[in-house]
C-alpha positions as CSV (number, residue, x, y, z in Angstrom):
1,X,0.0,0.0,0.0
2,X,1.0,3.3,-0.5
3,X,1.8,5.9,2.2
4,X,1.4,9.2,3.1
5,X,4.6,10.2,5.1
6,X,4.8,13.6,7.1
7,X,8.9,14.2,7.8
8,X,9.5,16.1,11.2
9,X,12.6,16.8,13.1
10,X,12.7,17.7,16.2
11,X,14.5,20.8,18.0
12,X,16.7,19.5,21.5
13,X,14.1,17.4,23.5
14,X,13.1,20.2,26.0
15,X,12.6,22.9,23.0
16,X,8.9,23.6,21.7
17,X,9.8,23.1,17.6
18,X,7.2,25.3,15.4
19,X,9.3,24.8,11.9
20,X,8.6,26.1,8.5
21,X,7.4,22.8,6.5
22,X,9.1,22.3,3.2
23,X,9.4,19.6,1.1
24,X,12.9,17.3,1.3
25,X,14.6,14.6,-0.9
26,X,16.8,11.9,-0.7
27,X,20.3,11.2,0.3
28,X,23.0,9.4,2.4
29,X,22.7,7.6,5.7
30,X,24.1,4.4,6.1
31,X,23.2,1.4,8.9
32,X,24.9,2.1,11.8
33,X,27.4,-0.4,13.7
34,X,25.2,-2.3,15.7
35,X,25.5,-1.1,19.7
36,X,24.9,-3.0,22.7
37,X,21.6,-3.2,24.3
38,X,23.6,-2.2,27.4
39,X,24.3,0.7,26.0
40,X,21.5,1.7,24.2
41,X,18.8,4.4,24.7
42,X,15.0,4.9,24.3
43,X,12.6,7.1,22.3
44,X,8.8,7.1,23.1
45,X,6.9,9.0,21.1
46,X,3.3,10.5,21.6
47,X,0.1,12.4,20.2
48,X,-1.8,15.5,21.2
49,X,-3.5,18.0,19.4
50,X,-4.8,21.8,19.3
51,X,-8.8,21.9,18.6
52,X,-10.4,22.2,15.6
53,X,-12.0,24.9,13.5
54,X,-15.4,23.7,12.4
55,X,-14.8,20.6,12.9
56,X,-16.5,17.3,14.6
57,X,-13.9,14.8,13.9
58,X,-10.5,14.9,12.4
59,X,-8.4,11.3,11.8
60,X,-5.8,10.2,10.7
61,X,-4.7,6.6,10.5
62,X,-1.1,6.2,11.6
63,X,1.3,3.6,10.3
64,X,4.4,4.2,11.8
65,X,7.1,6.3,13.4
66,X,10.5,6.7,11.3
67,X,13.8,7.9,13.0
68,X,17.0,8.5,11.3
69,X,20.7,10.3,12.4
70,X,21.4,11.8,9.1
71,X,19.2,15.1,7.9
72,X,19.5,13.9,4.1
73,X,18.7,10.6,4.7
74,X,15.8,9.0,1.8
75,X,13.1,6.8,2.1
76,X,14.6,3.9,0.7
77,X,18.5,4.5,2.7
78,X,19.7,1.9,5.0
79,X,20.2,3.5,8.9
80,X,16.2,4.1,9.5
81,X,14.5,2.8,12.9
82,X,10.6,2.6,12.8
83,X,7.8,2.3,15.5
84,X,5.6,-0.3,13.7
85,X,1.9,0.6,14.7
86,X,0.9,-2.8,13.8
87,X,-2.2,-2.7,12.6
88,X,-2.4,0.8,12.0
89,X,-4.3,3.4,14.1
90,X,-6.8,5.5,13.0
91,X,-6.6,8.7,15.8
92,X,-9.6,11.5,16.0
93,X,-7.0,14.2,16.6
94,X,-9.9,16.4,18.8
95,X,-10.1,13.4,21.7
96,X,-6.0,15.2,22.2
97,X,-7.3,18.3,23.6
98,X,-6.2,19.5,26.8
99,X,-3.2,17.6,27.1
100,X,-4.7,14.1,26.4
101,X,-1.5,12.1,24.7
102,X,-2.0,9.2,22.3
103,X,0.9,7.0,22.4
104,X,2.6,5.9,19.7
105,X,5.0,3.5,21.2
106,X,8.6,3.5,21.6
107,X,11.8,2.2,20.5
108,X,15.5,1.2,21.6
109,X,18.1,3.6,19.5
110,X,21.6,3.8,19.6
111,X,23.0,6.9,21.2
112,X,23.8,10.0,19.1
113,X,22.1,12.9,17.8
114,X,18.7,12.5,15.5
115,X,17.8,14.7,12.8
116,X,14.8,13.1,10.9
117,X,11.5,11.5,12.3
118,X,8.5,10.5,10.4
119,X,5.4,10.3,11.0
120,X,3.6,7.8,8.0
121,X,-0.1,8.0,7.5
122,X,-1.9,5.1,5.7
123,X,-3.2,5.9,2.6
124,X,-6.7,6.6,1.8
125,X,-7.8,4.4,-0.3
126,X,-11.2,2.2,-1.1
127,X,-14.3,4.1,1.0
128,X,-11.2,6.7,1.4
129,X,-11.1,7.4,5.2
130,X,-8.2,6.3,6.5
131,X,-8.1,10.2,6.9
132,X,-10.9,12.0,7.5
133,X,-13.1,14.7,8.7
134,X,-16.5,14.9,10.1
135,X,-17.6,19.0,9.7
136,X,-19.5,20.6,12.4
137,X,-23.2,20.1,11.9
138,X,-22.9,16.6,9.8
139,X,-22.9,13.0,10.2
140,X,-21.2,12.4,7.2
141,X,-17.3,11.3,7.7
142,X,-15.7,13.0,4.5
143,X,-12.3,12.2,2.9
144,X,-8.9,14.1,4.2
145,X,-6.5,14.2,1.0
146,X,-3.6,14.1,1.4
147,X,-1.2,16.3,0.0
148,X,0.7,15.0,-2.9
149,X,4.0,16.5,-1.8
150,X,3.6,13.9,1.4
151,X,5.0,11.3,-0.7
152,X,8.7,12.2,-0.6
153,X,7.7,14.0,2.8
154,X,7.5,16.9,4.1
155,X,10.5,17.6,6.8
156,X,10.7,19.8,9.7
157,X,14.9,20.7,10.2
158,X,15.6,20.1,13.6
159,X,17.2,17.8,15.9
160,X,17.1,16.1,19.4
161,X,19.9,13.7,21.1
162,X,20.0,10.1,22.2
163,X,21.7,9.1,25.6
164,X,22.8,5.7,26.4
165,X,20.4,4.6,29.4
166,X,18.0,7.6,28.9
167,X,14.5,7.5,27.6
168,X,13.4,10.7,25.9
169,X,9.7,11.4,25.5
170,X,8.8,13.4,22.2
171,X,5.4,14.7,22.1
172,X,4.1,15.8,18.6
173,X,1.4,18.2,18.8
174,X,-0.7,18.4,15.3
175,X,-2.9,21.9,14.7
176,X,-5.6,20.2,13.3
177,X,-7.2,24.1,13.4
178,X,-4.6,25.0,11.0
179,X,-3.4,21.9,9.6
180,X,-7.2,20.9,7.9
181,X,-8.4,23.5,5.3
182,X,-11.1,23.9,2.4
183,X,-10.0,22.6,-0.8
184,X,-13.2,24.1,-3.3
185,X,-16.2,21.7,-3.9
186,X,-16.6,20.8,-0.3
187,X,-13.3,19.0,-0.4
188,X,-10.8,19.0,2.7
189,X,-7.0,18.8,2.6
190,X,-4.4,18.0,5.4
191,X,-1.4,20.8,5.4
192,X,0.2,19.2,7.9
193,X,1.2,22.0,11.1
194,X,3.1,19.7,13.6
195,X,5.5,20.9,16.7
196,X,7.3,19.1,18.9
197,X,6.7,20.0,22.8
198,X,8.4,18.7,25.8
199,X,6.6,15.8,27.5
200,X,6.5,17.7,30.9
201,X,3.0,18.8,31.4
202,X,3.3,22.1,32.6
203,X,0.6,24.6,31.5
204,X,-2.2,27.1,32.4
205,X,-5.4,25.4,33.7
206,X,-9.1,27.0,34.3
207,X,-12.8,26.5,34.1
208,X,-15.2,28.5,32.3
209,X,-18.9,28.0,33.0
210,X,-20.5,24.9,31.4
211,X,-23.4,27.0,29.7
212,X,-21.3,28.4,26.8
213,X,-20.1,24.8,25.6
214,X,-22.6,25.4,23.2
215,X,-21.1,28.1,21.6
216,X,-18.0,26.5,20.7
217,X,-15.7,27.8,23.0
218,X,-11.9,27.9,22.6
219,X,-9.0,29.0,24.9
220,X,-5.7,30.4,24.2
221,X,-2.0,31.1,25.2
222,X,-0.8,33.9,22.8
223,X,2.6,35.9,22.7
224,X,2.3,39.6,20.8
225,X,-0.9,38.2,19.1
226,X,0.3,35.1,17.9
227,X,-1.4,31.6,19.1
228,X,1.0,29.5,21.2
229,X,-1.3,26.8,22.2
230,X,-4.9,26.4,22.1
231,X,-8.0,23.8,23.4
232,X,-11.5,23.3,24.0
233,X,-12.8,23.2,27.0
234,X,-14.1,19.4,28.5
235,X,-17.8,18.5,29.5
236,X,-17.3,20.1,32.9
237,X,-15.9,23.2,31.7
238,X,-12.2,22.6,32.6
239,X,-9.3,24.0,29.7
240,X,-5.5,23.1,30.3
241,X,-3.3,24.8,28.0
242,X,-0.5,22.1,28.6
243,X,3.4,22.0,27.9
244,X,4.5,25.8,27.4
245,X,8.0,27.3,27.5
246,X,8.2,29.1,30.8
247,X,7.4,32.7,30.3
248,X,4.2,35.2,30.2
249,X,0.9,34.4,27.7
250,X,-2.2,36.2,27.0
251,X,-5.1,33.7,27.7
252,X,-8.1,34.1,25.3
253,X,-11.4,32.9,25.9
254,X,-13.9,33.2,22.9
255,X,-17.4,31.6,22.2
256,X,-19.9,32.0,19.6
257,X,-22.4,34.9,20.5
258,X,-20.2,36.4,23.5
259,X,-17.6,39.2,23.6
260,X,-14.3,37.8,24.2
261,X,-11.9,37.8,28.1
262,X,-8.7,38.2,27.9
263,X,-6.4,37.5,30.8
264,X,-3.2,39.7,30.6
265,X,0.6,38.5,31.4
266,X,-0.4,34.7,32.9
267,X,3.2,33.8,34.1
268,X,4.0,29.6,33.6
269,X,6.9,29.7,36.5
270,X,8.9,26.5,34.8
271,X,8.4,23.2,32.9
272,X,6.8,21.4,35.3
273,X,4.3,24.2,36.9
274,X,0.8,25.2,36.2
275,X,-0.8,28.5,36.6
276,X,-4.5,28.3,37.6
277,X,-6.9,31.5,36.7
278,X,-10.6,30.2,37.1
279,X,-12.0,27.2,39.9
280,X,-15.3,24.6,39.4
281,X,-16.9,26.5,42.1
282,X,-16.0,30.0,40.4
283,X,-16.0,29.8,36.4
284,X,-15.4,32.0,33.5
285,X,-18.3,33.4,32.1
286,X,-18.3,35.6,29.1
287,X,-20.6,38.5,28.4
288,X,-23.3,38.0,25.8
289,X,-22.8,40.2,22.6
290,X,-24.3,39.9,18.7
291,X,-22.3,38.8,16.2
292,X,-21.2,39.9,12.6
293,X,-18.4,38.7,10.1
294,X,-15.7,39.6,7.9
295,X,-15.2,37.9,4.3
296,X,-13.2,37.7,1.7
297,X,-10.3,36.6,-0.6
298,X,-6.2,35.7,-0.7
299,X,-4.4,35.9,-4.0
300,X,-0.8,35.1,-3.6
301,X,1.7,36.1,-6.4
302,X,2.9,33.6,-7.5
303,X,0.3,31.4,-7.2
304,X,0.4,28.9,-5.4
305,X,-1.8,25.3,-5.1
306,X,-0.2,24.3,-2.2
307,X,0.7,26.9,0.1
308,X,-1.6,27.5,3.1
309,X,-3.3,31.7,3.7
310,X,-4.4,32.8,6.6
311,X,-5.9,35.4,8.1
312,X,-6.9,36.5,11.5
313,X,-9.1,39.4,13.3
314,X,-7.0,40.9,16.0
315,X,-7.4,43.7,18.3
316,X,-5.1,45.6,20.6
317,X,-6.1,47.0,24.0
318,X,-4.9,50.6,24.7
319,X,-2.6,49.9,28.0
320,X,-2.7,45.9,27.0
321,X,-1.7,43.3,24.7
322,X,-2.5,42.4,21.0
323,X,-4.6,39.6,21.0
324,X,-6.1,37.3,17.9
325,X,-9.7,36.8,18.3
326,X,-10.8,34.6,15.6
327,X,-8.3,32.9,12.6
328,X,-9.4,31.0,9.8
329,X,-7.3,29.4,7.0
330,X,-8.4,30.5,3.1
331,X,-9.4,28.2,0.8
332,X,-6.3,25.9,-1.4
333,X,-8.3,26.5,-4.2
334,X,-10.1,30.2,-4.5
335,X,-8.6,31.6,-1.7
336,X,-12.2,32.5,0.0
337,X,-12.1,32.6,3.7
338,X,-15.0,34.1,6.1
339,X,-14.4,34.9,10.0
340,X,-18.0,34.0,11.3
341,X,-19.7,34.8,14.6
342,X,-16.7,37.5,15.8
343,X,-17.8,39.5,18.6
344,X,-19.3,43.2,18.2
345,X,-19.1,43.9,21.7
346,X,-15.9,45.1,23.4
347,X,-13.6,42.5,24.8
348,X,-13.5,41.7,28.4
349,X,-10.2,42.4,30.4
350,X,-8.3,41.3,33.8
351,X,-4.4,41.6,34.4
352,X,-3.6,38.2,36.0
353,X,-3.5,37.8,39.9
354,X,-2.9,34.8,41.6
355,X,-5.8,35.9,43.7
356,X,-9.1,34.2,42.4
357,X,-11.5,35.2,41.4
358,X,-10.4,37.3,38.9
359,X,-12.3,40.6,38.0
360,X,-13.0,41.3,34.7
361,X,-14.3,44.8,33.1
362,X,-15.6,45.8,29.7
363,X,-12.2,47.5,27.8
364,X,-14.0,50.4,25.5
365,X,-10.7,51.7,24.5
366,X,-9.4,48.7,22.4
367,X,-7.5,49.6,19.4
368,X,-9.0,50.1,16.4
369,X,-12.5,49.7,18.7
370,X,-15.8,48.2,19.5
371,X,-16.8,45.7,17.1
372,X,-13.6,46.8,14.9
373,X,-10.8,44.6,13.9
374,X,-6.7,44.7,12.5
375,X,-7.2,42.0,10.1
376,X,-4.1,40.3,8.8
377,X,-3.5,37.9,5.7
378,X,-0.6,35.7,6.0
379,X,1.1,32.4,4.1
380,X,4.9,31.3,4.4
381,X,7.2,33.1,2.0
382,X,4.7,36.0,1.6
383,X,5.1,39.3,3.1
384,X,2.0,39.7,5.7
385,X,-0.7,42.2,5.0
386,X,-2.8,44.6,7.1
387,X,-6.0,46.0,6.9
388,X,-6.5,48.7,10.0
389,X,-10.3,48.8,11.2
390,X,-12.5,46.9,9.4
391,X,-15.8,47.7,10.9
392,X,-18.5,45.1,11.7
393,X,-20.7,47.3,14.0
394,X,-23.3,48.3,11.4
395,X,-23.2,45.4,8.4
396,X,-20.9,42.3,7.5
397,X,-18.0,43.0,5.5
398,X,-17.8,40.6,2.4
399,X,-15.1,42.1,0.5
400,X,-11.7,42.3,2.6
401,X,-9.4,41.0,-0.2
402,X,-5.3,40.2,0.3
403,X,-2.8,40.2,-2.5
404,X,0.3,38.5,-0.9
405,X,3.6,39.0,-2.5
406,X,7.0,37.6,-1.3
């Protein structure tokens, strides 16, 4: 059968790895001399996963795990080591939300340092659903393509070491949010987004209040406007934004039909803490607020059939942070995106205290304003573009169009 293979190297084991994907060929890389088992070291590998946009159900079948020393190294060269998932697992990528692992089983290795590891995906074939989607609102499981470029695979530069006696845990975390996008004719493509976070389960925990899990709720760690992590709350309301590099996020809670909170500077002490900002008995609730939407189109020059756009509604408070409220990814094949349900009403504010609960208040001096956005258009190897205020208060705005150059 043929495979789908999805190439991704890893930064040093406690790094977070968020690589440009290109597309790699073959090369060197011969066996290595064989080492004692004495002397030999471990590599476990695992699954988790960012939530979803629009989405029910997102799989994909995995065949096996592929490790190699040499950066170069080809399908078909000697020196590989493979996790054999035998038989192959299909995984629904949004049961890996809030730091819920799927393991992918481990192997011995010799020791040394590791520049190549790939993840293979079965291929779809026959019914088609060895990867798959189920959108929001249907019953219907729908075929994930594949990209074509997956079959010489796509590699992530990067590396991590072996130690004889040690056992390093490598946790790929897919962005299915980012990773599954709209391919014209109600077709759905994978563009793989993968990074590779430390197995430590550090993080930022909370609850928000059980009645808007209706609303599709997500919750994020962002850095100057820029999505770190993300995931959907449980059944009871409890988010963990798990394994971050130690340092200060902006946590963003958003639901359909409610203004958005934002939680300023939440500090994540060190790789094995957790920063709590809500309790059970005390939840996060979010204000009510109407909706409206912002629509349009990316053209990249040169075109492109492969590379990913997209393009998020951000807004900055006036004595805060820059946060993204909603981001979408265009679609592969006209470039149409829309930004659905985005808040009219002013964002929701509180600077983090360890002292709970915390105290939100309506922030009326956001940049560019109420029920105004900074909307930005991106893709890799295209400059980014900017659209100021793009004003929702009044009507929907179906025309914000992108031309993306290098």
């Amino acid at each position: 059968m043929r495979k789908n293979v999805i190439r991704t190297g890893l930064l040093a084991t406690t790094a977070i790895a968020a690589a440009t994907l290109v597309a790699c060929g073959g090369g060197g890389g011969g066996s290595p001399a064989p080492t004692p088992t004495s002397t030999m070291g471990t590599l476990a590998v695992s699954m988790t996963d960012a939530p979803a946009c629009g989405f029910d159900a997102v799989n994909v079948t995995v065949n096996k795990v592929r490790v190699h020393q040499s950066s170069s190294a080809g399908d078909t060269d000697a020196g590989w080591t493979d996790i054999t998932l035998s038989p192959a697992k299909k995984i629904n990528l949004l049961n890996l939300t809030n730091g819920v692992l799927e393991s992918l089983g481990q192997t011995s290795l010799a020791p040394g340092k590791y520049t190549q590891l790939r993840l293979v995906l079965d291929a779809n074939t026959g019914t088609g659903l060895a990867n798959s989607v189920i959108p929001t609102g249907s019953t219907t499981e729908q075929t994930l393509e594949t990209p074509s470029g997956t079959q010489s695979g796509i590699k992530l530069v990067n590396e991590f070491d072996i130690a004889a006696g040690q056992k390093v845990d490598l946790v790929l975390d897919f962005d299915a949010c980012k990773s599954v996008l709209t391919k014209g004719n109600g077709k759905y493509a994978l563009k793989p987004v993968v990074k590779v976070v430390p197995a430590a389960a550090n993080g930022i925990s909370g609850f928000v209040s059980t009645a808007l899990l209706a609303g599709r709720v997500m919750v994020s760690a962002q850095q100057n406007g820029v999505i770190v992590s993300s995931t959907a709350p449980s059944a009871t309301g409890e988010f963990f934004l798990s394994r971050l590099v130690p340092g200060n996020y902006d946590v963003v809670i958003t639901a359909d039909d409610r203004a958005a909170s934002v939680i300023g500077a939440v500090p994540v002490a060190s790789t094995t803490s957790t920063t709590a900002l809500s309790t059970s008995a005390a939840p996060i609730a979010l204000a009510t607020s109407t909706s409206g939407s912002i629509s349009g189109t990316v053209t990249l020059t040169p075109a492109s059939s492969t590379e990913a756009a997209y393009v998020a509604a951000k807004q900055t408070f006036a004595a805060g942070p820059t946060v993204t409220i909603k981001y979408q990814g265009a679609d592969l094949a006209t470039g149409a995106y829309t930004l659905a349900k985005l808040p009219i009403a002013a964002p929701q504010y509180a600077a983090y205290s360890a002292a709970l609960p915390l105290v939100f208040a309506q922030n009326l001096t956001s940049v560019p304003g109420t029920g105004k956005y900074k909307v930005d258009a991106s893709a890799t190897g295209y400059a980014v573009k900017s659209i100021a205020a793009v004003d929702i208060v009044t009507a929907n705005q179906s025309n914000v169009n992108f031309a993306l150059v290098p």
